[in-house]
C-alpha positions as a Markdown table, in Angstrom:
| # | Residue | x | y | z |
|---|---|---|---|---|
| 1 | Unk | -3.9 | -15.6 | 50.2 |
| 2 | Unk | -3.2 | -12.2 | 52.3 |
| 3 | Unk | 0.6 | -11.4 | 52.0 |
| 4 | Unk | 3.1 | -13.2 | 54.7 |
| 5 | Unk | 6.6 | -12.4 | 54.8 |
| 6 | Unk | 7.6 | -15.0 | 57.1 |
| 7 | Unk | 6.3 | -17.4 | 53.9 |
| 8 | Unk | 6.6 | -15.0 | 51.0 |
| 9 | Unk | 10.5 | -14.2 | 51.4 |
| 10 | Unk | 11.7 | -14.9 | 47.7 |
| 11 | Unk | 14.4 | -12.6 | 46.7 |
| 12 | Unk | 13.8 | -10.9 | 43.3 |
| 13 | Unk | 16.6 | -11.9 | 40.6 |
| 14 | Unk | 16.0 | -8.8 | 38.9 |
| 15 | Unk | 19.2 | -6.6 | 38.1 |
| 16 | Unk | 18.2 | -3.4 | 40.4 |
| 17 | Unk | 18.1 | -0.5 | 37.9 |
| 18 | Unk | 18.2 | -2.4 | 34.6 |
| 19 | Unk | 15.7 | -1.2 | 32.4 |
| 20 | Unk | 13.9 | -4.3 | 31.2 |
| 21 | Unk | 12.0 | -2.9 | 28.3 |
| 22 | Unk | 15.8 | -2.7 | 26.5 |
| 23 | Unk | 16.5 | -4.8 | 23.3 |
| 24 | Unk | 18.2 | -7.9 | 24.6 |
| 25 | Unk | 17.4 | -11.8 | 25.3 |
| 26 | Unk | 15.0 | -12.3 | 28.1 |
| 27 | Unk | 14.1 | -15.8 | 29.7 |
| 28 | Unk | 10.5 | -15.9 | 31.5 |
| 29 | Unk | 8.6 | -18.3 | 33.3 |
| 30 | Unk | 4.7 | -18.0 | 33.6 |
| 31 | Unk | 3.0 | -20.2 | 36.2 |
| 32 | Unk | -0.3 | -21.0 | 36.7 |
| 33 | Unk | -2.2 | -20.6 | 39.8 |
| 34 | Unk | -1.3 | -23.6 | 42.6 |
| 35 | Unk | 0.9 | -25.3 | 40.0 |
| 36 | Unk | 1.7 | -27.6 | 42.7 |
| 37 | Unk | -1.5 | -29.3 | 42.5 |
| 38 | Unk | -0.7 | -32.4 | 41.1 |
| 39 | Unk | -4.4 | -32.8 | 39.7 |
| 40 | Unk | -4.3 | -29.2 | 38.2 |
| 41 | Unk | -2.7 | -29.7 | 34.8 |
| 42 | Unk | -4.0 | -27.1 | 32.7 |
| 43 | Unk | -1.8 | -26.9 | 29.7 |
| 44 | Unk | -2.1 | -31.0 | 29.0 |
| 45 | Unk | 0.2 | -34.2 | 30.1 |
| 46 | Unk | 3.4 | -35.8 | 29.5 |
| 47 | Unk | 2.2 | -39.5 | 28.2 |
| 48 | Unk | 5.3 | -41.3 | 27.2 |
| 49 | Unk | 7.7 | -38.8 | 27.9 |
| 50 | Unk | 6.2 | -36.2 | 25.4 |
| 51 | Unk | 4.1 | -32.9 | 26.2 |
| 52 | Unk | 0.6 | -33.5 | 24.8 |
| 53 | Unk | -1.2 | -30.2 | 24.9 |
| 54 | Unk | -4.9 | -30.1 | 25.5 |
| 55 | Unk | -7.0 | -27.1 | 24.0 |
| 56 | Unk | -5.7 | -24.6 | 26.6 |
| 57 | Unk | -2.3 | -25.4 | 26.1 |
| 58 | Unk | -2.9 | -24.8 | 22.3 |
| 59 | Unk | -3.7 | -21.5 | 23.0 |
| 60 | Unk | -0.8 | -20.6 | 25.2 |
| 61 | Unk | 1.4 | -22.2 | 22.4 |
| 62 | Unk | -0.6 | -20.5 | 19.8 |
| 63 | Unk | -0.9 | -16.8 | 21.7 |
| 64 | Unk | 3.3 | -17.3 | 21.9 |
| 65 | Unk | 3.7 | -18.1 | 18.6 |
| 66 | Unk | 1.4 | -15.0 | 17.5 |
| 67 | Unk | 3.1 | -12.1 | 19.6 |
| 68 | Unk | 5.7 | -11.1 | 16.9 |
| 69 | Unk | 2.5 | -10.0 | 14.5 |
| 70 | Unk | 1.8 | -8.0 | 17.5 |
| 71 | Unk | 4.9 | -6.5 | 18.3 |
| 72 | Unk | 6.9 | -6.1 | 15.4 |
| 73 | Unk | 10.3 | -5.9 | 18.2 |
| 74 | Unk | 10.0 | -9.1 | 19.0 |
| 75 | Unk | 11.7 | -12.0 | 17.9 |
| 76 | Unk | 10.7 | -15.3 | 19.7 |
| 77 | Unk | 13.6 | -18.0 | 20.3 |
| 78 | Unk | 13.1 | -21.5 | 22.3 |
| 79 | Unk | 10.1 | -22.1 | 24.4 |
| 80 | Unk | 8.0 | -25.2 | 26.2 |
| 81 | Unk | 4.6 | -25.3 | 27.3 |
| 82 | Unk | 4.9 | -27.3 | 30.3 |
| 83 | Unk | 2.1 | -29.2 | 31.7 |
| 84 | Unk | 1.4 | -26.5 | 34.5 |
| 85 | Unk | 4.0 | -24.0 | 33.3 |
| 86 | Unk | 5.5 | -22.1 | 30.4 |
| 87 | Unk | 9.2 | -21.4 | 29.4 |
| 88 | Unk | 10.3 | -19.2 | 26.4 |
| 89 | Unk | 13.2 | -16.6 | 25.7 |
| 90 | Unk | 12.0 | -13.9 | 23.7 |
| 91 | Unk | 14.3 | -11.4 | 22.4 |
| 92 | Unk | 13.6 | -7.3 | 22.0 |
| 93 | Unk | 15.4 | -6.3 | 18.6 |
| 94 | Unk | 14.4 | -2.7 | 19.2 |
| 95 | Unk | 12.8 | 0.2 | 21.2 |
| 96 | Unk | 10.1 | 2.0 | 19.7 |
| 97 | Unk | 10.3 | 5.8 | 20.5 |
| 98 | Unk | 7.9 | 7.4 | 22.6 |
| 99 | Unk | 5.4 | 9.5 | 20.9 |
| 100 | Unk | 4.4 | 12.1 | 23.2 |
């Protein structure tokens, strides 16, 4: 879908100027493509008011869990995989120096 202002006009939350690769606590949201398809559920369902994660929502909970052996400045806090949508707060303990 091209670009349309006149339906694209979400304001950024962003703090202008803050540099977001700082240590701190960051909440983020990752969506999947058309999440509001009702059919498209691609992380699992909620079956008696609990998250059951199919094999694709394993793997997002999995990859999440993972990224502190990967990035030693990370620390991860809460999270949900949602059925169509992810949640987490993720924390950055410290900025490694650039090696030029």
């Amino acid at each position: 879908m091209a670009y349309d202002p006149n339906k694209h006009n979400r304001k950024s939350i962003r703090k202008k100027g803050y540099d977001y690769s700082q240590p701190g606590l960051y909440y983020i949201t990752i969506c999947v493509n058309r999440r509001g398809n009702p059919l498209r559920l691609p992380f699992g369902i909620i079956k008696n008011g609990e998250m059951k994660l199919n094999h694709v929502g394993e793997m997002v909970e999995n990859e999440w869990l993972e990224l502190p052996e990967r990035f030693p400045n990370l620390k991860l806090h809460e999270f949900v995989v949602m059925p169509n949508h992810f949640h987490g707060i993720i924390e950055i303990t410290y900025t490694k120096p650039l090696v030029i």
